[in-house]
N, C-alpha and C positions, 0 to 999 in steps of 0.2 A: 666784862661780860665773858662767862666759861665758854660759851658757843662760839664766841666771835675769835677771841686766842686761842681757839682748840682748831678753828678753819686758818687763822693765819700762818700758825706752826705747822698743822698741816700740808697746809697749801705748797710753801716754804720747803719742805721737806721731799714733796711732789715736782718741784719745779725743777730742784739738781739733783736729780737721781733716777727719775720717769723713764727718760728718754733709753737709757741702758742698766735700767738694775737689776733684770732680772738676766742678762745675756753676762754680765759683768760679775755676780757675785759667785761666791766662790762655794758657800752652802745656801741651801735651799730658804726665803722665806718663810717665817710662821706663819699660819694665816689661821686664825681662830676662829671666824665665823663667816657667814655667806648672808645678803641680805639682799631679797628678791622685789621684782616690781611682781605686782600681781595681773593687770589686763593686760594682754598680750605676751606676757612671760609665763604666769602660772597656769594663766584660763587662756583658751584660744579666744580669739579676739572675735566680739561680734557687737563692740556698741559703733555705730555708722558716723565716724567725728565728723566729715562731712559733715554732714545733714543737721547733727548738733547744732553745730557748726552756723551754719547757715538760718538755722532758725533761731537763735539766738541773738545774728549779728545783723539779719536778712542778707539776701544773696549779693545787693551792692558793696555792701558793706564789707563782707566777706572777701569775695575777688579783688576788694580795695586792699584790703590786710594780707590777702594771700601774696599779691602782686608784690609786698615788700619782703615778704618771711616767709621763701618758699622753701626752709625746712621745716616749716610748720606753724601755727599759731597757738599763742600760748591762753587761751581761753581764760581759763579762772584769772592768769595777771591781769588781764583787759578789764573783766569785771572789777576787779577790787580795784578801779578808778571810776568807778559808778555811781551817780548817787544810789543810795540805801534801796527805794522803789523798784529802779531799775534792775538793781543786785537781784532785789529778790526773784521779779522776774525772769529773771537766767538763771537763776539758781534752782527757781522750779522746772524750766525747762530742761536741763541737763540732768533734774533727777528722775525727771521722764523717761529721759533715753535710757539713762542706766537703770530704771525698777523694770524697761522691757528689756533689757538685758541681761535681768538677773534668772530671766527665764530661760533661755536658751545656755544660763556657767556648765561649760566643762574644762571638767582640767586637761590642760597642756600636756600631749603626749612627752612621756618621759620626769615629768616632774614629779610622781609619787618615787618612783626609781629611785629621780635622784636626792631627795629629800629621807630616803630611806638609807643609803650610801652617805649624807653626810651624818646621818644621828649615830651611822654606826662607829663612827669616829669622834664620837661624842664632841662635835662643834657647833655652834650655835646657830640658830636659823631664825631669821628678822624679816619684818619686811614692810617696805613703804610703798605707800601707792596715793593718787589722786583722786581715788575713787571712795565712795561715800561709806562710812561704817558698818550700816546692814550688810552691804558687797561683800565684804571681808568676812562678817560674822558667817552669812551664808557660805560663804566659803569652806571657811572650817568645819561648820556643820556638815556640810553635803561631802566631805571629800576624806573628811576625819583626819586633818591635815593640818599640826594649830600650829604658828609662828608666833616668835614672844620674843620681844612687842611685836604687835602687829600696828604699824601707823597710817589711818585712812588721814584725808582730805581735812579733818576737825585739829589734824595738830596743824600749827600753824608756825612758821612760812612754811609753805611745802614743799614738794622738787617741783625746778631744779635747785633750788635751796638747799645747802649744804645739812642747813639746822636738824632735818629727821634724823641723818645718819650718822651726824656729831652725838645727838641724842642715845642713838643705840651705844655706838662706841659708850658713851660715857656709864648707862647703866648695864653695860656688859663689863666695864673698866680694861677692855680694850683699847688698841693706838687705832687711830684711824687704816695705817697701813697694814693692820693687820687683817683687817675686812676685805671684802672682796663685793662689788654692786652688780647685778645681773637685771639684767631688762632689754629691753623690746628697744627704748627710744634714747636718743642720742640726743637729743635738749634738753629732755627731763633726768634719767637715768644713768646714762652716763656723764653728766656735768654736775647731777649732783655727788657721785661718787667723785667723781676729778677734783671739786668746789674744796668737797672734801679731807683729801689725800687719801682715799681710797682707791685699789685698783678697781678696775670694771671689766666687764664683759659684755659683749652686746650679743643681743640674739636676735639675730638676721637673718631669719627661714626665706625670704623672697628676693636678696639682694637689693633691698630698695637702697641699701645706703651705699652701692655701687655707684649712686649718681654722683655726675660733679658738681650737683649743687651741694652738696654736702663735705668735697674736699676739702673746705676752708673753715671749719666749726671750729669752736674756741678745744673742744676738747673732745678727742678720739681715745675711743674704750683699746685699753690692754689686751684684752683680746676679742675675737668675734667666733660665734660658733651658728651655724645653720639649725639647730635642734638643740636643744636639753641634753639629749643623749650625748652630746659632742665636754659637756661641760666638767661632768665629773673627772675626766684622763685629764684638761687642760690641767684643773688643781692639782691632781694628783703627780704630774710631772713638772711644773712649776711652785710645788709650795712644799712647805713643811707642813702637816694636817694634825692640830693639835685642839686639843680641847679651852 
């Protein structure tokens, strides 16, 4: 499987060199292209997971599952052990939240910026999210703003699944460490870039991931930045920026 030997070489390659490659090397990393989460990275966040949340699992249910995985629940894996019926039914429900959510998209201060700053250095710009196809497309349309590929929730595994970002790599015929993962979440986005051998980034505007429930995750992003606006200097002084 190209996927699975492209994560394991990866991985591999991630695991003895992570911890000091960039403080250790001696010239600057390539990095060819940048692949973004879109809710809560691109677009300010305003689907209520909560509540999601809870109407899908009901509220017992919920505080049963939160009580074990208080960095979060991973919704859509829970579902795909569902019967088919059941599926469906959460499936319409969570596209509820996200079609009243599709009313209130705006973009994320600072990301035309910096999506502007990376084309100017003609590098590639990608992007995965769990969020449903129309999200994306409106996206692009509303903001005049096109990532290619762009991968919604229909490609399948999703994050934190390595497979999207193996994917990209592969039809960009980039290394995985030559990428770089930006997002919002540390279950999803930065483990699927880790999963990977991708560096990551997190974007942490509220320091929720200051908590010590979260010092022990399988895998912490490369760097962290409080805004968009913080991201473009990290590449530019940690990489080499090549097309």
């Amino acid at each position: 499987n190209y996927l699975l030997d492209r994560c394991h070489c990866s991985l591999r390659q991630r695991l003895s060199s992570s911890s000091h490659r960039m403080a250790h090397s001696a010239t600057k990393t390539c990095l060819r292209g940048v692949v973004f989460d879109m809710d809560g990275t691109l677009t300010v966040p305003v689907i209520d997971f909560v509540s999601m949340h809870k109407a899908v699992l009901g509220d017992d249910e919920y505080h049963r599952i939160k009580a074990s995985n208080p960095a979060g629940i991973d919704i859509l894996k829970l579902i795909d052990h569902w019967p088919s019926h059941q599926q469906r039914r959460a499936y319409d429900t969570i596209a509820r939240f996200e079609q009243d959510a599709l009313d209130k998209l705006q973009i994320m201060p600072g990301a035309a910026e910096l999506c502007n700053v990376i084309d100017s250095k003609k590098m590639r710009r990608g992007l995965i999210t769990r969020n449903m196809k129309p999200a994306v497309d409106l996206f692009h349309q509303r903001f005049g703003i096109t990532f290619s590929p762009a991968l919604s929730r229909e490609f399948r595994p999703y994050k934190p699944d390595p497979a999207p970002l193996l994917h990209i790599c592969s039809l960009w015929d980039v290394q995985p460490n030559e990428v770089i993962m930006v997002g919002d979440s540390l279950k999803d986005d930065v483990a699927c870039g880790g999963r990977a051998g991708a560096y990551t980034c997190l974007l942490d505007q509220t320091g929720r991931y200051n908590s010590p429930e979260y010092a022990n995750v399988d895998f912490k992003p490369d760097f962290k930045v409080t805004s968009l606006a913080e991201v473009y200097s990290i590449l530019e002084r940690n990489f080499e920026l090549s097309p």
